[in-house]
N, C-alpha and C positions, 0 to 999 in steps of 0.2 A: 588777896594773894593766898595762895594754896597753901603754902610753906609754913604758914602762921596760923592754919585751924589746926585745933585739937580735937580729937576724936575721944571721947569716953563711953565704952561700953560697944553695944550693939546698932550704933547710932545711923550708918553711915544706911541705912533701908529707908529713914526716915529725912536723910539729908535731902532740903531741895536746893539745888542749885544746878545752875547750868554751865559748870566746868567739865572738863573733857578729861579731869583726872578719875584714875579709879579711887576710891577710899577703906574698898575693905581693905582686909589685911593680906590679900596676896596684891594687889595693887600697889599697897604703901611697900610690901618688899621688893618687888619689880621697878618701882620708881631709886627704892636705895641701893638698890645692884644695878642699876645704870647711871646713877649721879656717881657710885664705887670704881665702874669702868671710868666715868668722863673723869675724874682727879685722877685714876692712875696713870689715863694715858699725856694728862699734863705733866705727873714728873717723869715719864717715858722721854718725854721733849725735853723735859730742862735737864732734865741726865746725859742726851744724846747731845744737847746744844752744848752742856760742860766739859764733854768728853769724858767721862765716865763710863757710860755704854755707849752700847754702839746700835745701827735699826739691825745688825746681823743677830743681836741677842734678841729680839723681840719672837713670841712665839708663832710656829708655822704660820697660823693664819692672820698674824701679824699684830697681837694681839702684846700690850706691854708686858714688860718681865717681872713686874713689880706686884708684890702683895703690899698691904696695908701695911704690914709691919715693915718687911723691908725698904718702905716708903718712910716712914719713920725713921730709921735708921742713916736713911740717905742724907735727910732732914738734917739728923742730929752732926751728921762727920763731913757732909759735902758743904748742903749753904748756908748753916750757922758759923763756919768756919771761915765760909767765905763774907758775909756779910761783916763778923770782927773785924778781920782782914781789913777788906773795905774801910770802915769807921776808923779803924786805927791809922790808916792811911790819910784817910782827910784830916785826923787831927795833928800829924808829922806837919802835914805839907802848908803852906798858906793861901797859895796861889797853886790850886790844880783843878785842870778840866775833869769834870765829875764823869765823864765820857768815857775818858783813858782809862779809867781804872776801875768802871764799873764792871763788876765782875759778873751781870746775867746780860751783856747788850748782845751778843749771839740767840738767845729765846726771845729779847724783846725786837730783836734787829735793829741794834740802833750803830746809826754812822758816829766814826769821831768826828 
């Protein structure tokens, strides 16, 4: 698996394999500015599924609203708050559907 070589040096002229990734160094930053898009536009969804934003905030070409940092942030005040929330809820309750009061089942689509 790609994700678990390490490259030291000049190495990547002498690499043989027959992977479809590129390994020099514009390859490895073109792979991490597209893994960058694919997690932002996952909290794009879990922000739009919590009601937070909305798809009218996303940019013209429809592109997420979210940098790295403010992804972070969202993290720290949206679903860390939610999740407490959550856990202090099951431990009030004795007898409750984990369903009801999950607080991400609009991103996962889950029915009660």
């Amino acid at each position: 698996d790609e994700r678990y070589m390490l490259r030291l040096g000049a190495g990547e002229r002498d690499l043989q394999t027959t992977s479809k990734h590129d390994f020099t160094k514009t390859g490895r930053v073109a792979h991490i500015l597209s893994r960058r898009a694919e997690l932002l536009e996952i909290v794009q969804c879990l922000s739009e599924s919590l009601g937070v934003s909305g798809a009218a905030e996303r940019g013209v070409d429809g592109s997420p609203s979210y940098t790295c940092e403010t992804a972070g942030y969202f993290n720290m005040h949206h679903i860390q708050k939610r999740i407490v929330m959550f856990e202090e809820k099951l431990q009030e309750e004795e007898k409750v559907a984990v369903g009801s009061i999950f607080p991400f089942k609009r991103y996962f689509v889950l029915d009660d």
